[in-house]
MARKOL-205775 format. One record per residue (C-alpha): residue in three letters; x, y, z. Coordinates in Angstrom, 3 decimals, m for minus. Example, Ala and Ser with C-alpha at 12.3 -4.5 7.8 and 13.67 -1.06 7.14 Angstrom:
BEGIN
<"ALA",<12.300,m4.500,7.800>>
<"SER",<13.670,m1.060,7.140>>
This chain:
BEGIN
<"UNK",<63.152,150.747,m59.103>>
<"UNK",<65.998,151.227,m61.404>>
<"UNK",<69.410,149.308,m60.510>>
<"UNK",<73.139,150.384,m61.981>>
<"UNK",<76.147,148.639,m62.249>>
<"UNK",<78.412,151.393,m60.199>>
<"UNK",<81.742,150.358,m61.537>>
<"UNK",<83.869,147.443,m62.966>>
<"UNK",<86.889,146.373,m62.131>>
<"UNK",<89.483,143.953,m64.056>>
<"UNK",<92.776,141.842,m62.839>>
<"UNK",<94.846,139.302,m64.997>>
<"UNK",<97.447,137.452,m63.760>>
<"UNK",<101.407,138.752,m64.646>>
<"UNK",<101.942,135.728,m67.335>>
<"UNK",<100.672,136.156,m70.913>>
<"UNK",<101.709,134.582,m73.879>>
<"UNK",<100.907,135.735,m77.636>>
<"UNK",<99.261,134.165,m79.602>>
<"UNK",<101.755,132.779,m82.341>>
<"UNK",<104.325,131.589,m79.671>>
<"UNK",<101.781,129.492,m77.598>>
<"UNK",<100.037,127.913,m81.771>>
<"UNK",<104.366,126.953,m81.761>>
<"UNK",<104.019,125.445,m78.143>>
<"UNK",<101.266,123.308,m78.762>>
<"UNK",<102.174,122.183,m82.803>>
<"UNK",<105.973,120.922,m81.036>>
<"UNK",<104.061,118.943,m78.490>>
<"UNK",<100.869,117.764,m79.217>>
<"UNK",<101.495,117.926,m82.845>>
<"UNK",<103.186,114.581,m83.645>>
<"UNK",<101.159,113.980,m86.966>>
<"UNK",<101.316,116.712,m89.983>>
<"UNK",<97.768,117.024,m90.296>>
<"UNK",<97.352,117.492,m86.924>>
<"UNK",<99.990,120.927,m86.800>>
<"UNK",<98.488,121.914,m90.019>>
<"UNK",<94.910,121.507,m88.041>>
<"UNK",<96.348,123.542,m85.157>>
<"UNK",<98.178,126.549,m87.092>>
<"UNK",<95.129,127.379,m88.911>>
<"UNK",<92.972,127.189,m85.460>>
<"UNK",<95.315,129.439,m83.587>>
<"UNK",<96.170,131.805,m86.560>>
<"UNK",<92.113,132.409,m87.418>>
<"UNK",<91.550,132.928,m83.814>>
<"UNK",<91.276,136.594,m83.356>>
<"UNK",<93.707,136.405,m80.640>>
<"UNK",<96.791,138.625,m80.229>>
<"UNK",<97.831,137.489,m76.671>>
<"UNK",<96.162,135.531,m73.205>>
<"UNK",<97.220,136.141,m69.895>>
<"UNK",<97.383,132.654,m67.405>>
<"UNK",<98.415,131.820,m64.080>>
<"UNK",<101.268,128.833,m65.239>>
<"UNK",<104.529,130.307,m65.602>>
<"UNK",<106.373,127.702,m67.744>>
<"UNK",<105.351,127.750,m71.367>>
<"UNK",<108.548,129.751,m71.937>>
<"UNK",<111.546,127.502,m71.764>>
<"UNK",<113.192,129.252,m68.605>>
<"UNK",<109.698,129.032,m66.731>>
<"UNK",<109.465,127.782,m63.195>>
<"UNK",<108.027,126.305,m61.579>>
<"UNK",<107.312,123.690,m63.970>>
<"UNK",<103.785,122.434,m63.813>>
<"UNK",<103.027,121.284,m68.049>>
<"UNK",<106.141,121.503,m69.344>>
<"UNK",<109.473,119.774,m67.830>>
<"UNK",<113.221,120.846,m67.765>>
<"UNK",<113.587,117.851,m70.005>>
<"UNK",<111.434,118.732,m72.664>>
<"UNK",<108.477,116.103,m71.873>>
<"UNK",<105.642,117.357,m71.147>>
<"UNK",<103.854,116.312,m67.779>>
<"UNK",<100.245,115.323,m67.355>>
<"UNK",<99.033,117.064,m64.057>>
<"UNK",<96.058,115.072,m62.001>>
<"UNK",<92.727,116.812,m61.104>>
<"UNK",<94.005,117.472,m57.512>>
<"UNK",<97.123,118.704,m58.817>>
<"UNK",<95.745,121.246,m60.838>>
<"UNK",<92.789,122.151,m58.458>>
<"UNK",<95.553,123.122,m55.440>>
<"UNK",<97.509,124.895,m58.144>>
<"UNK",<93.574,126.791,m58.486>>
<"UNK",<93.140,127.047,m54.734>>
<"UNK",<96.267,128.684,m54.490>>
<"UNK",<95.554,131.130,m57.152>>
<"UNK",<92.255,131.678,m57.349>>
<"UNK",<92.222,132.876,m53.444>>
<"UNK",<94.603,135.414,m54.187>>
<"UNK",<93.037,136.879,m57.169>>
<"UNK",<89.534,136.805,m55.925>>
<"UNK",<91.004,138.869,m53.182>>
<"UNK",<92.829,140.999,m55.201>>
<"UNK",<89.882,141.673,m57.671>>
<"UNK",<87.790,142.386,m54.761>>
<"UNK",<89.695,144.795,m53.050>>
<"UNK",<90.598,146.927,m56.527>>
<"UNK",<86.925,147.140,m57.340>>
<"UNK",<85.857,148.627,m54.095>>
<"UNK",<88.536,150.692,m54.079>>
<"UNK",<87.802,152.432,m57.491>>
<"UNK",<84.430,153.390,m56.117>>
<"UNK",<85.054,156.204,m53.906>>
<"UNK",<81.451,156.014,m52.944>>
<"UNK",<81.319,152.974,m51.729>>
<"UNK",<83.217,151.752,m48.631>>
<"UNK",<84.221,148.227,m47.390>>
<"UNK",<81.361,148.599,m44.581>>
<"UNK",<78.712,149.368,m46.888>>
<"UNK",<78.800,145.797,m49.006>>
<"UNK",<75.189,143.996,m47.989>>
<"UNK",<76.167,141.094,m50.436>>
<"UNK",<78.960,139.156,m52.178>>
<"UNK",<78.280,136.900,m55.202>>
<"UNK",<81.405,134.886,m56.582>>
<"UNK",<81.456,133.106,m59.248>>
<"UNK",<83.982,130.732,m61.044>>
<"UNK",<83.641,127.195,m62.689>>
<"UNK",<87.446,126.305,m63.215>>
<"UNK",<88.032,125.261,m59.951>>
<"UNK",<86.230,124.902,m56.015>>
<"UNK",<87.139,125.392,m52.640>>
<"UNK",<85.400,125.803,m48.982>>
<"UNK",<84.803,127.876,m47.397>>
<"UNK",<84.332,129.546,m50.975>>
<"UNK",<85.443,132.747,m51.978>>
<"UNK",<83.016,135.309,m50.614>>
<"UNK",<84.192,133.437,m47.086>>
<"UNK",<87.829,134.763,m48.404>>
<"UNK",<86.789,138.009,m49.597>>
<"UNK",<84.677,138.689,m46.294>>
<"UNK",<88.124,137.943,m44.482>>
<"UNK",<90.740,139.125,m46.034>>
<"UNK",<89.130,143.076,m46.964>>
<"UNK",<87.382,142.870,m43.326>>
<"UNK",<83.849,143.164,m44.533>>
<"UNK",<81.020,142.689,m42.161>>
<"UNK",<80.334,138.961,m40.949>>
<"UNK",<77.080,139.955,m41.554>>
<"UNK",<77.652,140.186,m45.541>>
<"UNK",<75.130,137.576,m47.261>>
<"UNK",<77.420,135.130,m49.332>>
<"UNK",<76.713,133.385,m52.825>>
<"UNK",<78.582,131.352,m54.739>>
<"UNK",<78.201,130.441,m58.579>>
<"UNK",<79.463,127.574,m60.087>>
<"UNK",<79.759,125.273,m62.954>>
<"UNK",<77.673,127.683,m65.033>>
<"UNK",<80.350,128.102,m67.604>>
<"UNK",<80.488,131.096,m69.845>>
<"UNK",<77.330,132.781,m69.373>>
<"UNK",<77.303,132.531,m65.548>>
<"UNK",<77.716,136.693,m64.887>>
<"UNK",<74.348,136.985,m66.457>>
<"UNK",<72.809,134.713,m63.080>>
<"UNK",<74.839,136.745,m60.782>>
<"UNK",<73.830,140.201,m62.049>>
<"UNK",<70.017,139.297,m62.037>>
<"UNK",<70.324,138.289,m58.451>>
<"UNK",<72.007,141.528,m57.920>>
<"UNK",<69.280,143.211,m59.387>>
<"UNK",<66.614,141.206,m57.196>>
<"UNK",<68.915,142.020,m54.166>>
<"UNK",<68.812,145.965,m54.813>>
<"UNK",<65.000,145.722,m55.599>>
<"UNK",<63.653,143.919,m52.391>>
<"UNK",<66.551,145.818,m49.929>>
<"UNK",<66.882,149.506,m51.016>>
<"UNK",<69.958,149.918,m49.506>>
<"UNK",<71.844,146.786,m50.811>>
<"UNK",<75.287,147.369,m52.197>>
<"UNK",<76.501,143.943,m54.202>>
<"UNK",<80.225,142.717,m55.022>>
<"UNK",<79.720,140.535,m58.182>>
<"UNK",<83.521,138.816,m58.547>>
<"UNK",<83.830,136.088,m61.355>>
<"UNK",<87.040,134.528,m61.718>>
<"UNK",<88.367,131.550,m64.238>>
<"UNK",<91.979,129.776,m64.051>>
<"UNK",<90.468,127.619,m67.724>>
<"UNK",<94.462,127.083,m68.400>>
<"UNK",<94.892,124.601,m65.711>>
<"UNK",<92.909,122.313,m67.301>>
<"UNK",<95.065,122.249,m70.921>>
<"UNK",<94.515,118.393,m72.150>>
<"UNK",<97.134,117.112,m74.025>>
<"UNK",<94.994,115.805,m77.056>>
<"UNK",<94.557,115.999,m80.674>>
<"UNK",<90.620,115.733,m81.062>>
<"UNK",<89.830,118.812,m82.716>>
<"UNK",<87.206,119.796,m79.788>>
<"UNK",<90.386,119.999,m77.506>>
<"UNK",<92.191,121.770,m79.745>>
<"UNK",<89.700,124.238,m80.410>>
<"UNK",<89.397,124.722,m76.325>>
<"UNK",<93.035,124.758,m75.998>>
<"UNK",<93.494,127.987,m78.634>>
<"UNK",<91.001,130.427,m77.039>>
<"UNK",<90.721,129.729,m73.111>>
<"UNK",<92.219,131.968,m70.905>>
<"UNK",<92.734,133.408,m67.000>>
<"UNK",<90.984,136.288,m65.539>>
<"UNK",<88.861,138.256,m63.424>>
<"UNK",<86.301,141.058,m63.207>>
<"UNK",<84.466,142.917,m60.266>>
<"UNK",<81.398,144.571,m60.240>>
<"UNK",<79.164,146.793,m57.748>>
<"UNK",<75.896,146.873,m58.393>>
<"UNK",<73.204,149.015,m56.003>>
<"UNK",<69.949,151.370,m56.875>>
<"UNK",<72.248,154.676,m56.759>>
<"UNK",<72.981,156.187,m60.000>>
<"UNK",<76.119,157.437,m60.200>>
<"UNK",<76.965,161.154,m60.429>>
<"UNK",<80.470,161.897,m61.842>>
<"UNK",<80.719,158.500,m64.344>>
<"UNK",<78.641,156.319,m66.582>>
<"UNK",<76.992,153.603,m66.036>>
<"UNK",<74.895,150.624,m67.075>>
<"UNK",<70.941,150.491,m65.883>>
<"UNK",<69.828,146.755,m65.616>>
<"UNK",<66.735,146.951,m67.346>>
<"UNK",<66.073,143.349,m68.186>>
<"UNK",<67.183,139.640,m68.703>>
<"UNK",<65.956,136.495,m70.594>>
<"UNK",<67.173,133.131,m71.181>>
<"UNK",<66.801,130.796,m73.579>>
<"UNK",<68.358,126.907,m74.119>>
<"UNK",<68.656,125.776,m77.787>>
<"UNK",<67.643,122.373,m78.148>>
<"UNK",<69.242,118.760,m78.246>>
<"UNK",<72.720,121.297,m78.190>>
<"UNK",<74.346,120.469,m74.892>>
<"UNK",<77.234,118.109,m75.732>>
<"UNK",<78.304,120.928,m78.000>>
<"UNK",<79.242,122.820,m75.257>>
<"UNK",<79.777,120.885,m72.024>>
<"UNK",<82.447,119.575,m69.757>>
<"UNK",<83.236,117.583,m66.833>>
<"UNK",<85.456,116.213,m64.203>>
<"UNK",<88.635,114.000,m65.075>>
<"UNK",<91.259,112.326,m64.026>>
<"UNK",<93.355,114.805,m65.301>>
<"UNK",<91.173,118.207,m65.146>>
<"UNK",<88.237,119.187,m66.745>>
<"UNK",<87.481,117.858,m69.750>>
<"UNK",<86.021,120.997,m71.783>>
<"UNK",<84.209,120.207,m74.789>>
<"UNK",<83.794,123.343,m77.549>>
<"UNK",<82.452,121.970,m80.670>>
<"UNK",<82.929,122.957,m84.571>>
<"UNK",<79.026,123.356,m84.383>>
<"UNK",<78.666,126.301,m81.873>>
<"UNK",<79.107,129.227,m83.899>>
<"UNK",<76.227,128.055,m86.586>>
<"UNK",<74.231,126.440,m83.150>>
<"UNK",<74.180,130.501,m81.712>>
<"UNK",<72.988,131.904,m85.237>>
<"UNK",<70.536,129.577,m85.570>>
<"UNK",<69.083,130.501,m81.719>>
<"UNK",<70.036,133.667,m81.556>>
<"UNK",<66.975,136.196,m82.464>>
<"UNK",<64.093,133.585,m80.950>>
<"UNK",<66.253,134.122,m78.039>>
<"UNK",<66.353,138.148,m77.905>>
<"UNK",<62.492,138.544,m78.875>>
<"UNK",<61.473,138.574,m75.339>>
<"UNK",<63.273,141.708,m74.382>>
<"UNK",<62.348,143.135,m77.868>>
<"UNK",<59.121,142.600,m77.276>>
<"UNK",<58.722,144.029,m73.525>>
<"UNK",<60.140,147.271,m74.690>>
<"UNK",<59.025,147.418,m78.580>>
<"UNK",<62.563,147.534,m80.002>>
<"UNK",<64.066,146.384,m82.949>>
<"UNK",<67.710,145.290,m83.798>>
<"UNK",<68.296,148.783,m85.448>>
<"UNK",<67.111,150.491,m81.820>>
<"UNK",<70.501,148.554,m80.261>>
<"UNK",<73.212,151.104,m80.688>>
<"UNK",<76.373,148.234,m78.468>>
<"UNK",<76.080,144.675,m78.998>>
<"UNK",<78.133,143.394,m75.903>>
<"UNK",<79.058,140.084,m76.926>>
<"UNK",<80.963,137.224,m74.985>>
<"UNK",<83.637,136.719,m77.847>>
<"UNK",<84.284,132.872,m76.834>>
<"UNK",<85.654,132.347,m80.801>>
<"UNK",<86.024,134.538,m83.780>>
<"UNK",<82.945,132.676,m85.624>>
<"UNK",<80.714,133.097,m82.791>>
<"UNK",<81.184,137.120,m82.982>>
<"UNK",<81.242,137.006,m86.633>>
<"UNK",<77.478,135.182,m86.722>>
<"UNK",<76.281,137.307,m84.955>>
<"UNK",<77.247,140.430,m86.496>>
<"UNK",<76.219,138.629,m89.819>>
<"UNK",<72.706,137.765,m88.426>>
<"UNK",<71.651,141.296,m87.045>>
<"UNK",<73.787,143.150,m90.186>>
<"UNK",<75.910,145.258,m87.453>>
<"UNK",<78.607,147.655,m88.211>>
<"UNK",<81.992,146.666,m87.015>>
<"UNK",<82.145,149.910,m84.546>>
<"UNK",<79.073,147.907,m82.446>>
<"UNK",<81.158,145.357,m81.400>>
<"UNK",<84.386,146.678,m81.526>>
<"UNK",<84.845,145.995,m77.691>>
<"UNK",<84.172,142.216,m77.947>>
<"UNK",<86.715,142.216,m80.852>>
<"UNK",<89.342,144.150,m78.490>>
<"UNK",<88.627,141.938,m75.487>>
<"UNK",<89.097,138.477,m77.816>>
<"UNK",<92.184,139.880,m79.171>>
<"UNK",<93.879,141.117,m75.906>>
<"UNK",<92.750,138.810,m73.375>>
<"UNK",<90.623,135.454,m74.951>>
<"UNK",<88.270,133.699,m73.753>>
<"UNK",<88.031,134.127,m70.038>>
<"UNK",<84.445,132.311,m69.431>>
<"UNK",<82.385,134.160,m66.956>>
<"UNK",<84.547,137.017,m67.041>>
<"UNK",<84.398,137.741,m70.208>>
<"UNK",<81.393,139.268,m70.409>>
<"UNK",<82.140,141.749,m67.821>>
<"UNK",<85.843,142.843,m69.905>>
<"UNK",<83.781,143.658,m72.353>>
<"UNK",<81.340,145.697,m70.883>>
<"UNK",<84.197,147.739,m69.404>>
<"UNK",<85.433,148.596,m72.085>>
<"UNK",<82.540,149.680,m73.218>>
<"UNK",<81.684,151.487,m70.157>>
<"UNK",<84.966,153.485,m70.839>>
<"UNK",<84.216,154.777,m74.420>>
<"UNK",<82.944,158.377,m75.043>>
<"UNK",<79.352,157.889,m75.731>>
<"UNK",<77.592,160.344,m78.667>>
<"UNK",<74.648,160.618,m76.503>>
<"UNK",<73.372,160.878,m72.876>>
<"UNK",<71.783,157.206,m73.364>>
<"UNK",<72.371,154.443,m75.256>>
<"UNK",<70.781,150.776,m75.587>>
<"UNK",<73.267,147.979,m75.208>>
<"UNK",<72.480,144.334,m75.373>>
<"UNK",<74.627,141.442,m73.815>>
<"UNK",<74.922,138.491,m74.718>>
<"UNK",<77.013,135.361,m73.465>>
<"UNK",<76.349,131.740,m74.417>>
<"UNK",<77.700,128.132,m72.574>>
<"UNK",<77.012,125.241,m71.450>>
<"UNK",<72.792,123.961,m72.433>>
<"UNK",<73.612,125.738,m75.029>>
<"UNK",<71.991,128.793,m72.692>>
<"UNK",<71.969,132.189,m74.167>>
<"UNK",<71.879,134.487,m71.907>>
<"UNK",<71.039,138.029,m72.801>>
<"UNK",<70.203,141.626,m71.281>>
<"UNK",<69.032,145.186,m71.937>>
<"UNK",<70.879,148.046,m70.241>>
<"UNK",<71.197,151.469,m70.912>>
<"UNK",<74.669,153.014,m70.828>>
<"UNK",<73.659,156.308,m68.998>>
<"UNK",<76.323,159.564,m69.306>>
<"UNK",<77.266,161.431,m66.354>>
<"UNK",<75.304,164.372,m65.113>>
């Protein structure tokens, strides 16, 4: 039984800062040693980043209210539960928000018709969780089934979209509402281990929607599921890890994970290579979670792409960052939007966090009739 992805939406919250200013930001206050601003322009400037969007209004001077940075210049330290009520606050709203936009640009699909909501998010928690908001708030059904998703980290809209798939599969009828939402600039650490730093330069706020059922739709494109796999490469996972502080989440992002993914990264593919007898030359979109620069260039070293088949991660790094679970889904709108040269196309997604998991997929981006 074949499954689509009907539609996806996106929502980013009103702030964003570019690039440049925000490298400026962080070299006047967590900069105190010259090696250490040196260590952070370079970071920030080979990022690939033009601008990311976050839910704190105060990294310009004039912001308010002030949350990192004071009217006096200091900057302030927020605890865990500070920063998690400054999430709970947010995060219901957007999850709401994103919700509501992606039904409504699905005119075949109405609020009534939603069998299942999966949420996702592993910046912040709450209960009742989000579906329990969503359910409420658009007036689904009580009856919707409810999942949430979290502390899965970047590649966590993989999970949610096989589980959408298995939905569709065993209940012919099932409609699912994949949201994933991340806040990861709450949790900005003050610190000048390289790690942080590296964190600090690409994380970002956002959200994406999805609806997923077994109708094919008629007047756009859209992605077939075809198939997942998973793979862990090993003795990697305090490369990529974090967990709770005193004073957020302490993310870790290591120097290491670009040449960690290149040195995983076709073991971890042959599986859906294999099932279908392709080849890397058979791929015509690489949809890649950009979470750095060096991750998207190792990969388009390793498979010897062209730049045009994975423009969209490029566009989605520059304009928006690294949104963790998100991410993935950005891109694949984008993708989703661009005129296609023939009625179907082979895409494969990829996302990598915390194990190190790689997390990949075959879909076929299908024209309209």
């Amino acid at each position: 039984m074949s499954v689509y992805i009907q539609n996806i939406s996106t929502v980013v919250p009103e702030h964003s800062y570019d690039q440049a200013f925000l490298r400026n930001r962080m070299k006047e206050y967590i900069g105190d040693k010259e090696i250490t601003q040196r260590i952070i322009h370079r970071i920030y400037s080979k990022s690939g980043i033009n601008k990311r969007h976050t839910v704190i209004p105060d990294f310009n001077a004039n912001g308010d209210p002030r949350f990192f940075f004071q009217e006096d210049g200091t900057l302030n330290v927020p605890t865990t539960g500070d920063r998690n009520k400054l999430y709970v606050q947010k995060a219901k709203q957007l999850f709401v928000k994103t919700a509501r936009q992606t039904i409504t640009e699905n005119p075949s699909v109405n609020r009534e018709d939603i069998t299942h909501v999966i949420t996702v998010s592993c910046t912040g928690f709450f209960a009742p969780e989000p579906g329990f908001e969503i359910i409420q708030k658009l007036g689904l059904p009580t009856s919707t089934q409810r999942f949430h998703l979290g502390f899965m980290g970047c590649f966590a809209a993989f999970p949610a979209m096989k589980m959408a798939k298995a939905f569709c599969e065993s209940q012919p009828d099932a409609k699912v509402l994949i949201v994933c939402l991340e806040l990861c600039s709450i949790h900005l650490q003050p610190s000048e281990v390289t790690d942080n730093l590296i964190s600090a330069s690409v994380f970002a706020d956002g959200a994406a929607g999805v609806l997923i059922s077994k109708n094919k739709p008629k007047s756009t494109a859209s992605f077939e599921l075809t198939q997942f796999t998973t793979s862990i490469a090993q003795e990697s996972e305090k490369d990529m890890a974090w967990t709770i502080g005193d004073t957020g989440f302490d993310m870790i992002l290591s120097t290491y994970v670009p040449d960690i993914i290149e040195a995983n990264l076709k073991q971890s593919i042959q599986p859906l290579f294999a099932n279908y007898q392709l080849t890397a030359d058979d791929i015509n979109h690489w949809a890649l979670h950009p979470g750095g620069r060096a991750i998207l260039d190792k990969v388009q070293k390793s498979f010897g792409l062209e730049e045009a088949q994975i423009s969209p991660s490029r566009k989605v790094l520059a304009d928006y960052g690294n949104m963790s679970s998100a991410t993935i889904l950005f891109v694949l709108k984008d993708l989703l939007n661009r005129p296609a040269s023939k009625k179907q196309e082979a895409v494969l997604a990829m996302a990598f966090g915390p194990g190190l998991t790689i997390e990949s997929g075959l879909l076929q981006k299908i024209q309209s009739s």
